[in-house]
C-alpha positions in Angstrom: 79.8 95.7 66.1 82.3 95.6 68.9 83.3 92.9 70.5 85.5 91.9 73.8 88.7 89.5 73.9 89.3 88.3 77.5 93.3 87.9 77.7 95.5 86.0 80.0 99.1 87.1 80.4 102.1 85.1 81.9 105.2 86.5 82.3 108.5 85.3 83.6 111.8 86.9 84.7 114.9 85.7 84.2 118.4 86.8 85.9 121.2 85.1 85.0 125.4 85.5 85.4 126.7 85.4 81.6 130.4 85.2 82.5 132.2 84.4 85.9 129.7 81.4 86.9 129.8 79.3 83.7 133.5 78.8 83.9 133.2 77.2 86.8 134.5 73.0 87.0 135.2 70.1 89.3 138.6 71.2 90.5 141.2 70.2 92.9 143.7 72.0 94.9 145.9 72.2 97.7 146.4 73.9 101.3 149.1 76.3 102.6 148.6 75.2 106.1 146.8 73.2 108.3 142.4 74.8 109.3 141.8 74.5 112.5 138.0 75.6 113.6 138.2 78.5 110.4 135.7 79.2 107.5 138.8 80.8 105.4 141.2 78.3 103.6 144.7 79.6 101.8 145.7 77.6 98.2 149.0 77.0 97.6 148.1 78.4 94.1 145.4 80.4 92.5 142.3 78.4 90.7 140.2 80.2 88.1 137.6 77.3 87.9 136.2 77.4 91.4 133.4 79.8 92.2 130.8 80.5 94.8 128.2 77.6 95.8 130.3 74.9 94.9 130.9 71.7 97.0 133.8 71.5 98.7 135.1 68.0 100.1 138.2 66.6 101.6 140.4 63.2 102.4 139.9 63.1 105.9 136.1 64.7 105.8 134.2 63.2 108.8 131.4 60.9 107.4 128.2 62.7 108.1 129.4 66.0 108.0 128.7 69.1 106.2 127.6 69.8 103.4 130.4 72.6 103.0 130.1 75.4 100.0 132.3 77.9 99.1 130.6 81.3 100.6 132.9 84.0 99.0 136.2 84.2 97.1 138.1 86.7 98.4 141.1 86.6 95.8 142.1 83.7 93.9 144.4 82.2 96.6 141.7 83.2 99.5 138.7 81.3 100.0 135.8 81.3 102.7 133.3 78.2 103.7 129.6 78.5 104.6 130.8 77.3 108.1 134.3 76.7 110.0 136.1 73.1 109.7 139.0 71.4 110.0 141.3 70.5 107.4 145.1 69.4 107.7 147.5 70.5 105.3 148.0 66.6 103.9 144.2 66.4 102.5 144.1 67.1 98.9 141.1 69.8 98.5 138.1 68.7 95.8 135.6 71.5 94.1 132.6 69.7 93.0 129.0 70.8 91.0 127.8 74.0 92.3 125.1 73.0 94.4 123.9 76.2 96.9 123.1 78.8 94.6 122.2 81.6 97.8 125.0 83.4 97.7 125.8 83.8 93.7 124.4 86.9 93.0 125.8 89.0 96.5 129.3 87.2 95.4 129.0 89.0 91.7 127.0 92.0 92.3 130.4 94.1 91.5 130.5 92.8 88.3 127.4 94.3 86.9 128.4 94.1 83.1 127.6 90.7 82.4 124.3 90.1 84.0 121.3 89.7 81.8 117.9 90.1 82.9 115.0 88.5 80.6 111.4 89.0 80.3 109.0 87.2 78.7 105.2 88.0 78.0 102.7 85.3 76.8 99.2 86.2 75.6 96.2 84.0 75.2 93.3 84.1 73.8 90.4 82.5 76.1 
């Protein structure tokens, strides 16, 4: 005799960065010259532990203002804000949490290697 099962399935995808966005830290750093009204900000010296989406705060950073996140990395001296500032040369530069993940996968997309996409299937039984 035949019988019928009635099934329910879930599934869930995952996409994740393996490499580039892990080795990201709370950071400090330094400013060639003085922003005035710019998104783009020059380090005195490279930083391999800043990435996209993370905070960015400053000495002299107007109480109220911002939240500021790093849009794009251009090089590892080179970076550009999700909106223009100002920011004299004298303020010592801090690189908090991640915190705006929107622009993460646009800012890696050229590294397709170490992305890893996951897909999980539950049945049940009802």
């Amino acid at each position: 005799m035949a019988a019928i099962l009635e099934l329910k399935y879930f599934n869930s995808f995952w996409l994740k960065k393996l490499d580039t966005i892990v080795e990201v830290e709370n950071t400090t750093a330094n400013l060639v010259s003085d922003v005035v009204d710019s998104a783009d900000l020059e380090l005195t010296a490279a930083n391999a532990n800043i990435g996209v989406g993370q905070l960015v705060t400053w000495e002299s950073q107007a109480e109220g203002s911002g939240p500021y996140y790093i849009y794009k990395i251009t090089d590892p001296t080179n970076i550009i804000l999700n909106e223009a500032v100002d920011i004299p040369v004298t303020d010592l530069i801090t690189f908090g949490p991640i915190q705006d993940f929107t622009y993460i996968p646009a800012a890696y997309e050229a590294g397709l290697t170490d992305w890893y996409g996951e897909d999980t299937i539950i049945q049940m039984l009802i």
